[in-house]
C-alpha positions as CSV (number, residue, x, y, z in Angstrom):
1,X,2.2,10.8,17.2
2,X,0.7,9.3,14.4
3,X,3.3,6.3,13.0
4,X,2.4,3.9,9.8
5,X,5.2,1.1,9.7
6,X,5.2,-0.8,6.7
7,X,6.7,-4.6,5.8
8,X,6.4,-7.7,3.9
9,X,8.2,-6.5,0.7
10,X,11.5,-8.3,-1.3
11,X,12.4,-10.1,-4.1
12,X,10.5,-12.1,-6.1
13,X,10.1,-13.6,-9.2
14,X,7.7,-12.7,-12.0
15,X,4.6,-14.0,-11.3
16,X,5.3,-14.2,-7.8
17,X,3.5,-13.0,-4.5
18,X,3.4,-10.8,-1.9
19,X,1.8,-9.9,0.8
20,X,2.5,-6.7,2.3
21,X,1.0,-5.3,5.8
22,X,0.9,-1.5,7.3
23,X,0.5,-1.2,10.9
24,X,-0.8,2.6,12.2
25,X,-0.6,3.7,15.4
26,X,-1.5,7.1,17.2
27,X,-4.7,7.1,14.8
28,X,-8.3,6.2,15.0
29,X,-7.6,3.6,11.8
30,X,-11.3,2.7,11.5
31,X,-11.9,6.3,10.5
32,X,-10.4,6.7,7.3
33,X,-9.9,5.3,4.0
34,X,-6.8,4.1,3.9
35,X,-4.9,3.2,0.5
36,X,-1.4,1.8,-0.7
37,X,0.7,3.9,-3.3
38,X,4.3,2.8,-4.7
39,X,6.8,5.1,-6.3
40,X,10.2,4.8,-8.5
41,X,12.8,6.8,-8.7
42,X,12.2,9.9,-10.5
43,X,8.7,9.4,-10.6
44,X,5.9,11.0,-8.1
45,X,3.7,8.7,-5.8
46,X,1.1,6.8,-7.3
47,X,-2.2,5.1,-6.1
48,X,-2.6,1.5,-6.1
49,X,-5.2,0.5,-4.4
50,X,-7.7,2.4,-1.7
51,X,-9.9,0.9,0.7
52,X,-12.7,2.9,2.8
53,X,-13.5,2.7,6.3
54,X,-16.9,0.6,5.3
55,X,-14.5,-2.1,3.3
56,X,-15.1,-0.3,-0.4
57,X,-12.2,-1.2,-2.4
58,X,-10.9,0.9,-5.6
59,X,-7.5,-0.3,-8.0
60,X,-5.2,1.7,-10.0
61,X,-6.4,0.1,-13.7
62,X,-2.4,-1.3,-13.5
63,X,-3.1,-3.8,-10.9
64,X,-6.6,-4.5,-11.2
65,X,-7.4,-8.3,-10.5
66,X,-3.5,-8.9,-9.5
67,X,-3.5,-7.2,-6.5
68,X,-6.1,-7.2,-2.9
69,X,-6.4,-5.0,-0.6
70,X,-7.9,-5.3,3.0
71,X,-8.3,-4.2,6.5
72,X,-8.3,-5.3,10.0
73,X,-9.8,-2.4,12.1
74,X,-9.1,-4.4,15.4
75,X,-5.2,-4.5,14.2
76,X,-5.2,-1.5,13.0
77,X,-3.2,-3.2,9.9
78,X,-4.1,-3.0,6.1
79,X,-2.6,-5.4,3.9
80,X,-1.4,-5.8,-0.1
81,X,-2.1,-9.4,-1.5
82,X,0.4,-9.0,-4.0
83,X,-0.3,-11.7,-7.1
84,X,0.8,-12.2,-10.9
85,X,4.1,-9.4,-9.8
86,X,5.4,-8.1,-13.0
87,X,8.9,-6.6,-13.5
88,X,6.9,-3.1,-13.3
89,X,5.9,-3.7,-10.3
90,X,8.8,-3.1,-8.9
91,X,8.7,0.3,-6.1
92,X,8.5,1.4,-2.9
93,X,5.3,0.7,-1.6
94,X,3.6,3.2,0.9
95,X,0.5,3.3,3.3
96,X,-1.5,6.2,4.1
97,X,-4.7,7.8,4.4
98,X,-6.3,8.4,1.5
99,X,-6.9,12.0,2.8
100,X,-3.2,12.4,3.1
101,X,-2.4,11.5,-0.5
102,X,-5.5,13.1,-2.3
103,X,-4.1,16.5,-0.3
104,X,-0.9,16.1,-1.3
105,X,0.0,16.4,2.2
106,X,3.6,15.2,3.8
107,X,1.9,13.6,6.9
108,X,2.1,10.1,8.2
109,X,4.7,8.8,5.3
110,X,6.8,5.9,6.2
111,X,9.6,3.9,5.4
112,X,7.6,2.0,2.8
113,X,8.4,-1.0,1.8
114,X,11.1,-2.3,-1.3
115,X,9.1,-4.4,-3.6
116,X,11.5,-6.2,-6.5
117,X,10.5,-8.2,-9.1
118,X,13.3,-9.7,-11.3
119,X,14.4,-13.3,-12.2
């Protein structure tokens, strides 16, 4: 049984930071490109950031050069380096293949994790 459990979220500030982490088990993690998305009430899913299974990294134009993502293969764990947060940042934030979200497909969705930005 495939399980992605995400963390690291919370309140912060604008122009704070975060770092959020996603932790899979029950897949082979170094096989797939693996991506963050966030999502608001009302509003579908969105991509943030993706990174392939080579370390290839690709950001929603929104968060390009605020945000990092990364992987440990070893850990199984891909992270968020949250920086520069903005109001609109606030969301859930999700982990999933990239597969999963391209497909539109219900599998291996979380929790996520509640990111708010307010002063």
């Amino acid at each position: 049984q495939v399980q992605l459990v995400e963390s690291g979220g919370g309140l912060v500030q604008p122009g704070g930071s975060l770092r959020l982490s996603c932790v899979g088990s029950g897949i082979i993690f170094s096989a797939y490109s693996m991506g963050w998305y966030r999502q608001t009430p009302g509003k579908q899913r969105e991509l943030v950031a993706v990174i392939s299974s080579g370390g290839s990294t690709h950001y929603a134009i929104f968060v390009k050069g605020r945000f990092t993502i990364s992987r440990d293969n070893a850990k199984n764990t891909v992270y968020l380096q949250m920086n520069s947060l903005k109001p609109e940042d606030t969301a859930v934030y999700y982990c999933n293949t990239d597969l999963n979200f391209r497909s539109g497909s219900e599998a291996y969705w979380g929790q996520g994790t509640q990111v708010t930005v307010s002063s």
